[in-house]
DOMITI-727487 format. One record per residue (C-alpha): residue in three letters; x negated, y, z negated; residue number from 0. Coordinates in Angstrom, 1 decimal. Each point is the difference from the previous one (the first is absolute). Example, Ala and Ser with C-alpha at 12.3 -4.5 7.8 and 13.67 -1.06 7.14 Angstrom:
BEGIN
resn;X;Y;Z;resi
Ala;-12.3;-4.5;-7.8;0 $
Ser;-1.4;3.4;0.7;1 $
//
This chain:
BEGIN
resn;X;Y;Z;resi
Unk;-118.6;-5.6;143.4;0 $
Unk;1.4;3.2;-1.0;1 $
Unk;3.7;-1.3;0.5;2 $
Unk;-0.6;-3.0;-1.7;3 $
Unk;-1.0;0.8;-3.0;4 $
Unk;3.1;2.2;-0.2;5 $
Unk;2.1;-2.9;0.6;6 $
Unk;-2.6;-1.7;-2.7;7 $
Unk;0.6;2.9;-2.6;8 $
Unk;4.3;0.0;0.8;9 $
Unk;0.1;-3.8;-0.7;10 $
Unk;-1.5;0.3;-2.9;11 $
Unk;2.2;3.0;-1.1;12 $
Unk;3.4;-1.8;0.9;13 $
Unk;-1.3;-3.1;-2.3;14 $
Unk;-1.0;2.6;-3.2;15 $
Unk;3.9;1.3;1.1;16 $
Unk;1.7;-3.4;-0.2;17 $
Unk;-2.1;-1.3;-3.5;18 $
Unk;1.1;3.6;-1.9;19 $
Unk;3.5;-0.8;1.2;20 $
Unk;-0.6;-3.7;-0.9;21 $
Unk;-1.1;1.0;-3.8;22 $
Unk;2.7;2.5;0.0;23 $
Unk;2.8;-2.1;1.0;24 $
Unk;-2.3;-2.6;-2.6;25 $
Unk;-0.2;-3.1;2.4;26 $
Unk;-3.4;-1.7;0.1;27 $
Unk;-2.8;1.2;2.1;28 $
Unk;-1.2;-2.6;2.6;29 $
Unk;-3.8;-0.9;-0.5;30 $
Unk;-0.9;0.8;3.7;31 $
Unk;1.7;3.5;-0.6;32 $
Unk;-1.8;0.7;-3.6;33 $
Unk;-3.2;-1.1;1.6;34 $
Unk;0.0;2.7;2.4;35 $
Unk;0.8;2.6;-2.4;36 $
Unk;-2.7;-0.8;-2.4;37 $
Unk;-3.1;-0.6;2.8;38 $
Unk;1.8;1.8;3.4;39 $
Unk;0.9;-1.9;3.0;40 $
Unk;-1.3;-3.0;1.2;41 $
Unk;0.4;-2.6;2.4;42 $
Unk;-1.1;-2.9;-1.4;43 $
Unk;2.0;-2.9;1.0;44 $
Unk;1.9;-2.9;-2.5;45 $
Unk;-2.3;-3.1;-1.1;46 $
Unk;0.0;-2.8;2.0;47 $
Unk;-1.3;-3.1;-0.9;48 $
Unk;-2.6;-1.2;2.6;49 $
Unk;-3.2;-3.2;0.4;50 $
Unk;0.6;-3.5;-1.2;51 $
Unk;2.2;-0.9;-2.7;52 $
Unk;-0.8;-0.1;-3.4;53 $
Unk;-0.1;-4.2;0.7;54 $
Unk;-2.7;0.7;2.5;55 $
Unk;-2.0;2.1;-2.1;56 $
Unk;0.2;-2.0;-3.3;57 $
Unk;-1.5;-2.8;2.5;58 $
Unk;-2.9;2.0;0.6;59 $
Unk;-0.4;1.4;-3.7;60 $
Unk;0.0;-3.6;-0.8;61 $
Unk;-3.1;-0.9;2.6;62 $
Unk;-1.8;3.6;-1.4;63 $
Unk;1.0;-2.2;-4.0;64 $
Unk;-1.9;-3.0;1.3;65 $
Unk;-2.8;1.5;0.8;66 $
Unk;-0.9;1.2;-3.6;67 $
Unk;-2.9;-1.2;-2.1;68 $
Unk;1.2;-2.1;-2.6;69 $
Unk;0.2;0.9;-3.5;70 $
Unk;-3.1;-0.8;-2.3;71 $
Unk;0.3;-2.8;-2.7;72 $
Unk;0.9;2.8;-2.7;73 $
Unk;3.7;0.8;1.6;74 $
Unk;3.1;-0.7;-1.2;75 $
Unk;1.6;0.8;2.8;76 $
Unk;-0.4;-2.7;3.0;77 $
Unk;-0.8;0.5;3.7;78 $
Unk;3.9;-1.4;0.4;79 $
Unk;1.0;2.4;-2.4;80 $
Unk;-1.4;3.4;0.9;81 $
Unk;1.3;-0.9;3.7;82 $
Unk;3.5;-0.6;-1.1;83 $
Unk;-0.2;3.5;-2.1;84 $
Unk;-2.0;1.9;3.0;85 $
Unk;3.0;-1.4;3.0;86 $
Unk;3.3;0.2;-2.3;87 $
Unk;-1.4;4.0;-0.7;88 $
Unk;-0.4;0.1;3.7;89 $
Unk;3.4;-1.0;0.6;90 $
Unk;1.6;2.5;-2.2;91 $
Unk;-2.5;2.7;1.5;92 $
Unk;1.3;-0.8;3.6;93 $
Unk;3.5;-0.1;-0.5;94 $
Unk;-0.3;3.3;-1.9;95 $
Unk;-2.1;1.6;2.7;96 $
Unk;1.3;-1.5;3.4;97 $
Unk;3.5;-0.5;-0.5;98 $
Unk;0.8;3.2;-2.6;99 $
Unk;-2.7;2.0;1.6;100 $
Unk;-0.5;3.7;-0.8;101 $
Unk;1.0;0.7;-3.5;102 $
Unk;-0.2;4.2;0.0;103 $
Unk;0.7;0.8;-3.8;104 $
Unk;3.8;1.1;-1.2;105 $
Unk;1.6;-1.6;3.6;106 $
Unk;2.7;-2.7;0.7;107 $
Unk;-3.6;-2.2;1.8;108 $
Unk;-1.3;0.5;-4.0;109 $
Unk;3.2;-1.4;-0.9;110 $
Unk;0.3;-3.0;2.2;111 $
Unk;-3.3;-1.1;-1.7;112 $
Unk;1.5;0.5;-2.8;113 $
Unk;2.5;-2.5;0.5;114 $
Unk;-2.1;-2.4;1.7;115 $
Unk;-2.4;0.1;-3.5;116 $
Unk;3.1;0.0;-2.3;117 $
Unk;1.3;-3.3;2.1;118 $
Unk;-3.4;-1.8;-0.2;119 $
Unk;-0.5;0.7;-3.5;120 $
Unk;3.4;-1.2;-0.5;121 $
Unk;-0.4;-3.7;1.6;122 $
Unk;-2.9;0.0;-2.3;123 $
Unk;2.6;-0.1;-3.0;124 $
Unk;-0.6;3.3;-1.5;125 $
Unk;2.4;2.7;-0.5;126 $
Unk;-1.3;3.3;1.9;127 $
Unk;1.1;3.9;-1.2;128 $
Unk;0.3;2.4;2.4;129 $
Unk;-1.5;3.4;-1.5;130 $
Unk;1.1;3.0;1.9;131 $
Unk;-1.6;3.0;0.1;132 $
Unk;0.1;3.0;2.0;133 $
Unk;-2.9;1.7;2.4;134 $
Unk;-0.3;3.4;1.1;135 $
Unk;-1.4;-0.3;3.6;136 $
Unk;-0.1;3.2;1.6;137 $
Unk;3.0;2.3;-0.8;138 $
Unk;2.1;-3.3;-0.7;139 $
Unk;0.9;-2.3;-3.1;140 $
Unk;-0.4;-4.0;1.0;141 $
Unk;0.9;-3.3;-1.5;142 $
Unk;-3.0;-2.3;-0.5;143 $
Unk;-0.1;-3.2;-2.4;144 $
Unk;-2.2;-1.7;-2.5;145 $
Unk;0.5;-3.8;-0.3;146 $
Unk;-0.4;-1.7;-3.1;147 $
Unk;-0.3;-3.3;-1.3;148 $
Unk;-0.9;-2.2;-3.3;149 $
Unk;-1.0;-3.0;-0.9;150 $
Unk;0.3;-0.6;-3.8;151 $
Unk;-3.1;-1.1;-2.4;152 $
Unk;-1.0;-1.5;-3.3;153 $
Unk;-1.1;3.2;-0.9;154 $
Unk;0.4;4.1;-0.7;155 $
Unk;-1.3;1.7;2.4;156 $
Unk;0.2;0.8;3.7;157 $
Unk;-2.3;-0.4;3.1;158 $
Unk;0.9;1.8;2.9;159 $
Unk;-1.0;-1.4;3.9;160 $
Unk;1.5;2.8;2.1;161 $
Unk;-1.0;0.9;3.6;162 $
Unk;1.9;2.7;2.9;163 $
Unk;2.2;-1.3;2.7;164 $
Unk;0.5;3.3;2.1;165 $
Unk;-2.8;1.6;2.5;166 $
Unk;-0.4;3.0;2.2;167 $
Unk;2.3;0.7;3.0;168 $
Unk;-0.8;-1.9;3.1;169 $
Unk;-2.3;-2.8;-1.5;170 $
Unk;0.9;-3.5;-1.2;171 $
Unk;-2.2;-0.1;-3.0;172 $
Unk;-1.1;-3.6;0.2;173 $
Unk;-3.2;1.3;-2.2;174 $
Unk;1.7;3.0;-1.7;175 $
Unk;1.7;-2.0;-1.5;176 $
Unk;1.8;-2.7;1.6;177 $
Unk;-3.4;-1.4;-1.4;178 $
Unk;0.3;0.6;-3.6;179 $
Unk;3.9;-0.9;0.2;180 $
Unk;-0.6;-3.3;1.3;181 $
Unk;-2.6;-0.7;-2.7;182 $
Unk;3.0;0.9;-2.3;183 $
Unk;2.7;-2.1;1.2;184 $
Unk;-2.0;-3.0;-0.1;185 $
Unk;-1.4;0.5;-3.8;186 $
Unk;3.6;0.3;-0.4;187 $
Unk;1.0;-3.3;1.2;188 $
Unk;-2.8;-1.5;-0.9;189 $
Unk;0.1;1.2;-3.7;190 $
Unk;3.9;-1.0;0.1;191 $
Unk;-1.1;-3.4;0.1;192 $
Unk;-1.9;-2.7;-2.2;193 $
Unk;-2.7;0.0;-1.6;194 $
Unk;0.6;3.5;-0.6;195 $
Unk;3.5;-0.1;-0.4;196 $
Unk;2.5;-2.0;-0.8;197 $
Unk;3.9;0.5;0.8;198 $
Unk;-1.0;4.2;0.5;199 $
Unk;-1.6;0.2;-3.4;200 $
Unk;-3.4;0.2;0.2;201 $
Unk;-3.1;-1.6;-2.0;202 $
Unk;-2.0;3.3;-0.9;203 $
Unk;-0.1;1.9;-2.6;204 $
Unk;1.7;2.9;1.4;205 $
Unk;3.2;1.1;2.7;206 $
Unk;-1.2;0.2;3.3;207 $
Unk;1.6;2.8;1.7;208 $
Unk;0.0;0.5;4.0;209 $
Unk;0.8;3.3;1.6;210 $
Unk;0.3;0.8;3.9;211 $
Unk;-0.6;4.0;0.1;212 $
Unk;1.6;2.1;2.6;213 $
Unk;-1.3;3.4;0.9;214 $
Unk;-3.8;0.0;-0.9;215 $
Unk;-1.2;1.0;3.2;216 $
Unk;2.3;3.6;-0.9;217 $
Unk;-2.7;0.1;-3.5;218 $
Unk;1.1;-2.8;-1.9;219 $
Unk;3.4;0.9;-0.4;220 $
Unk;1.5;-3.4;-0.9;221 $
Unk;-2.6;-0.9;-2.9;222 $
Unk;0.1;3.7;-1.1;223 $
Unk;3.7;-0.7;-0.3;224 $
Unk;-0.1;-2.9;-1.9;225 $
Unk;-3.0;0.6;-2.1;226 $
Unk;2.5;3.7;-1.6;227 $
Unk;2.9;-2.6;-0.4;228 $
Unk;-2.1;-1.9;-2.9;229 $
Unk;0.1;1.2;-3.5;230 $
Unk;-3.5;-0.4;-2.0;231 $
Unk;1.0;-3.4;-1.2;232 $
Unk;0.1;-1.4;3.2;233 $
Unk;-3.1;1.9;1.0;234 $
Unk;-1.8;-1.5;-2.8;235 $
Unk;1.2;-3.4;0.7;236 $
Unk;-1.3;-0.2;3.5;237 $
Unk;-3.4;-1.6;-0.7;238 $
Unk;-1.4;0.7;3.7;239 $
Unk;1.1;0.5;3.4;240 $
Unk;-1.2;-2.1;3.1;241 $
Unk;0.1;2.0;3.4;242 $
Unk;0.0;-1.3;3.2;243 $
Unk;-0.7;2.3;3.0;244 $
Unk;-1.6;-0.6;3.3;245 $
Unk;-1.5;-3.5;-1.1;246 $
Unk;0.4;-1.2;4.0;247 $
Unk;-2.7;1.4;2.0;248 $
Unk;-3.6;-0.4;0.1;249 $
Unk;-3.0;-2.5;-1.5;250 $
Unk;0.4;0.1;-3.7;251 $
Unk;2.0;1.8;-2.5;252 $
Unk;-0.4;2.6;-2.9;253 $
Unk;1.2;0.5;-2.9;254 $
Unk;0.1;3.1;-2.4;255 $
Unk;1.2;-0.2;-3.8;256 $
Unk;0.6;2.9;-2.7;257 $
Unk;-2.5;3.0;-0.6;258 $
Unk;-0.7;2.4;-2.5;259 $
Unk;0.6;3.0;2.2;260 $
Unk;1.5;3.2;-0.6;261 $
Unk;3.2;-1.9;1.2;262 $
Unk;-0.6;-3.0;-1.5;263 $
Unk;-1.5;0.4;-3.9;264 $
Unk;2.9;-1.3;-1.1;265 $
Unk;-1.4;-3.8;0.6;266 $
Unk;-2.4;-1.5;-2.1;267 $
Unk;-3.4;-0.7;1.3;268 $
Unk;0.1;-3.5;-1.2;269 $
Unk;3.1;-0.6;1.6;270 $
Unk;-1.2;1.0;3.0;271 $
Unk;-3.3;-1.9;-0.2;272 $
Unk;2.0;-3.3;-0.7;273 $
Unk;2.2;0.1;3.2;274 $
Unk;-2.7;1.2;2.4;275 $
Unk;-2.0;-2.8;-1.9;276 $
Unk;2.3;-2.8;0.3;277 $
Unk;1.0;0.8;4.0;278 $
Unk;-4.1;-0.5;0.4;279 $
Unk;-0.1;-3.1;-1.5;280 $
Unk;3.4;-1.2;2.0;281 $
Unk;-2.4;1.0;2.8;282 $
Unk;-3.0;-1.5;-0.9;283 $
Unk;1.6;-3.6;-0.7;284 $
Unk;2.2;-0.1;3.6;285 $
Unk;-2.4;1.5;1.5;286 $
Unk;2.0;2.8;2.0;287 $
Unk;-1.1;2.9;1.7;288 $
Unk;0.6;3.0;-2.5;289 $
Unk;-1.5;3.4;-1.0;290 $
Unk;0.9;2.4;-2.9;291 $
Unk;0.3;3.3;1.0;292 $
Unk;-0.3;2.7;-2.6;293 $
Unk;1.9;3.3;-0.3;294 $
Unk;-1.9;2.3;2.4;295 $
Unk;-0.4;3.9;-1.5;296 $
Unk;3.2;1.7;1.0;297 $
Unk;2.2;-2.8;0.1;298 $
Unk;3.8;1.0;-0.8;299 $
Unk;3.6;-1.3;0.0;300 $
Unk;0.9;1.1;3.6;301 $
Unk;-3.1;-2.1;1.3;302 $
Unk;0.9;-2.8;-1.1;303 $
Unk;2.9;-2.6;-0.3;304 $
Unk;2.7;-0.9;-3.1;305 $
Unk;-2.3;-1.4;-2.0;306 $
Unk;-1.2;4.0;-0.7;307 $
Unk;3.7;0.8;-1.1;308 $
Unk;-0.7;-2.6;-3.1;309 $
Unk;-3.4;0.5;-0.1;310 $
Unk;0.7;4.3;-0.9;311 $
Unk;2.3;-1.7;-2.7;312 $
Unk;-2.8;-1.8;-1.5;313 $
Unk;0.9;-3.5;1.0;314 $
Unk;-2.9;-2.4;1.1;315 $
Unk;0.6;-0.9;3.8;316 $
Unk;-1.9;-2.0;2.4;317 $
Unk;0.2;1.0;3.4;318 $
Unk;-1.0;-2.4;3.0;319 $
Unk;-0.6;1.6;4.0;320 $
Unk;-1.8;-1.2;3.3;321 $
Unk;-3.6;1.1;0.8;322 $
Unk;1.9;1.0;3.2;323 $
Unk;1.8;2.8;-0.2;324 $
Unk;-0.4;1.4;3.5;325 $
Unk;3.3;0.0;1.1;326 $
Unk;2.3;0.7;-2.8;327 $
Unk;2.6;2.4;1.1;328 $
Unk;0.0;-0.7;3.8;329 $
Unk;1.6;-1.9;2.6;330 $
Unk;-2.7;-2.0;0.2;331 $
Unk;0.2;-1.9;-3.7;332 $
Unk;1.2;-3.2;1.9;333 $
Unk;0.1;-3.2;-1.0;334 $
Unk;-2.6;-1.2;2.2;335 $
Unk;-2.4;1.9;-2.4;336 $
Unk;1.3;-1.8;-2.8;337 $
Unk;-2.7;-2.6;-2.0;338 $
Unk;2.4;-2.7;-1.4;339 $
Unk;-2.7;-1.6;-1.9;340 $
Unk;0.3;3.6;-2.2;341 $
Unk;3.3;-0.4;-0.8;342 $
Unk;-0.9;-3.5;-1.6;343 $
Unk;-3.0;1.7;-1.9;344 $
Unk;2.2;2.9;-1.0;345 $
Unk;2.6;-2.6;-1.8;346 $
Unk;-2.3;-2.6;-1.0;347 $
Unk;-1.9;3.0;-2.0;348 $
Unk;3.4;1.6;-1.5;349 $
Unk;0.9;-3.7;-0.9;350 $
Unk;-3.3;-0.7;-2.1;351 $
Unk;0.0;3.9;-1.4;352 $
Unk;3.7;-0.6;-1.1;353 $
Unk;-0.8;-4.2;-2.0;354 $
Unk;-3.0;2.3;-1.8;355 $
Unk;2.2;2.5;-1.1;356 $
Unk;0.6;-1.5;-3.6;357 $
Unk;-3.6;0.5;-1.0;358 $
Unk;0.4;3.9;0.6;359 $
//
């Protein structure tokens, strides 16, 4: 044991030799290399994709769909419809998590994600911005992204639907937050399109503005970044922000709005009691599974997801999460823990929030 952890120790000298001699001779670090220098060797092998294919498993999301109680005579949205938004989320979710897989924060896996989002958002006729930012991970400087996306209004102001695309190392994040990025891509498409939209312009009273974050599982790096790129006009004119995180897993969902903390006294109390109000009564009338959660004593920025970035600069948010969080943050958040009919809820509820945004 002795002699192998001498080998162990030299390895992992002759890599900290070869990345100072990489940054002096100013050649990019590989992400394998820069991993080990920020949390020490490892042998953790590459993702491989593994199970049924995403086919198979949007066959049996769509038997878990048709087992649902109906919705009661006071929904707007249809049986049909909540199935359609619950197994086209799904899709997006399984693609993201079986076929990108891992999606460590600041790496070239984070990137391919990237790419895969930028495409998809793409064929939905939108015009995507890369934001790049950079990371400090260790002792090292990396490249992560923001991606960002409108869709133009009648109206001044902004409302902001934003959820996190990376995860931890060695898990493939199909609840945190394959989850909340699937919920995202299909409002996207779905919001792209009539009655809410017609030829990308769309029918509210306000821009619509997407944004895939990268590197919030390294403390909200990619919404810190692009909240201290706005000036105070275009704080002012973001009227609330939407986030989606961990929506997949579990019987029901919650949701937490703006509070009059010592974080947070910057938002009105009335503003507050009218989004938390009008989510309840989106709940009461379809008749989904939903809780408010309140700010529990002690709560602060590091504990929580972007939404708190805009929340500490006063902006009303709204943020929606799973009852099961169990196995965030592990090699276990799987798809096969995944609740599709969640992922309808989760955009059925942004969708009514967003057509009853005129009266705030």
């Amino acid at each position: 044991m002795a002699g192998w952890r001498l080998i162990k120790y030299s390895l992992a000298g002759l890599f900290l030799l070869a990345a100072i001699l990489l940054v002096a001779s100013g050649r990019p670090i590989d992400d394998e290399i820069g991993h080990i220098l920020a949390n020490g060797p490892t042998n953790i092998r590459p993702y491989l994709a593994t199970g049924p294919s995403c086919t198979e498993l949007e066959e049996g999301a769509q038997e878990t769909l048709a087992s649902v109680r109906p919705p009661p005579a006071t929904a707007k949205f249809s049986a049909a419809d909540r199935q359609a938004l619950a197994i086209t989320a799904f899709g997006h979710l399984c693609e993201l998590a079986r076929e990108v897989g891992w999606r460590q924060s600041a790496t070239k896996e984070e990137r391919k994600a990237a790419e895969l989002l930028t495409g998809r958002f793409t064929e939905f006729g939108y015009s995507p911005e890369m934001q790049n930012f950079r990371v400090r991970i260790g002792p090292l400087w990396r490249k992560s992204s923001n991606i960002i996306l409108e869709l133009p209004g009648q109206g001044e102001g902004v409302v902001i639907l934003g959820a996190h695309y990376d995860t931890v190392r060695s898990s493939v994040g199909a609840n945190d937050n394959a989850s909340g990025v699937g919920v995202l891509l299909t409002l996207a498409e779905r919001l792209a399109q009539p009655p809410w939209s017609n030829e990308m312009v769309s029918v509210l009273p306000f821009t619509l503005r997407f944004i895939a974050f990268g590197a919030e599982e390294t403390g909200l790096n990619g919404s810190g970044h692009y909240v201290r790129q706005l000036t105070d006009e275009e704080l002012d004119a973001i009227r609330v922000m939407i986030n989606l995180d961990s929506v997949g897993s579990g019987t029901s969902l919650y949701f937490r709005g703006p509070y009059n903390s010592q974080l947070t006294g910057y938002v009105s109390e009335a503003v507050n009691s009218w989004l938390t109000g009008q989510v309840s009564e989106t709940v009461n009338s379809e008749g989904v599974s939903v809780s408010a959660m309140g700010m529990r004593e002690g709560w602060n920025i590091s504990g929580s997801s972007d939404e708190a970035v805009f929340r500490y600069r006063g902006i009303p948010t709204i943020y929606f999460f799973g009852n099961d969080t169990g196995r965030v943050n592990t090699r276990d958040d799987t798809i096969e823990f995944i609740n599709p009919a969640l992922l309808g809820d989760a955009a059925l509820l942004v969708l009514d929030l967003l057509a009853s945004l005129e009266d705030l």
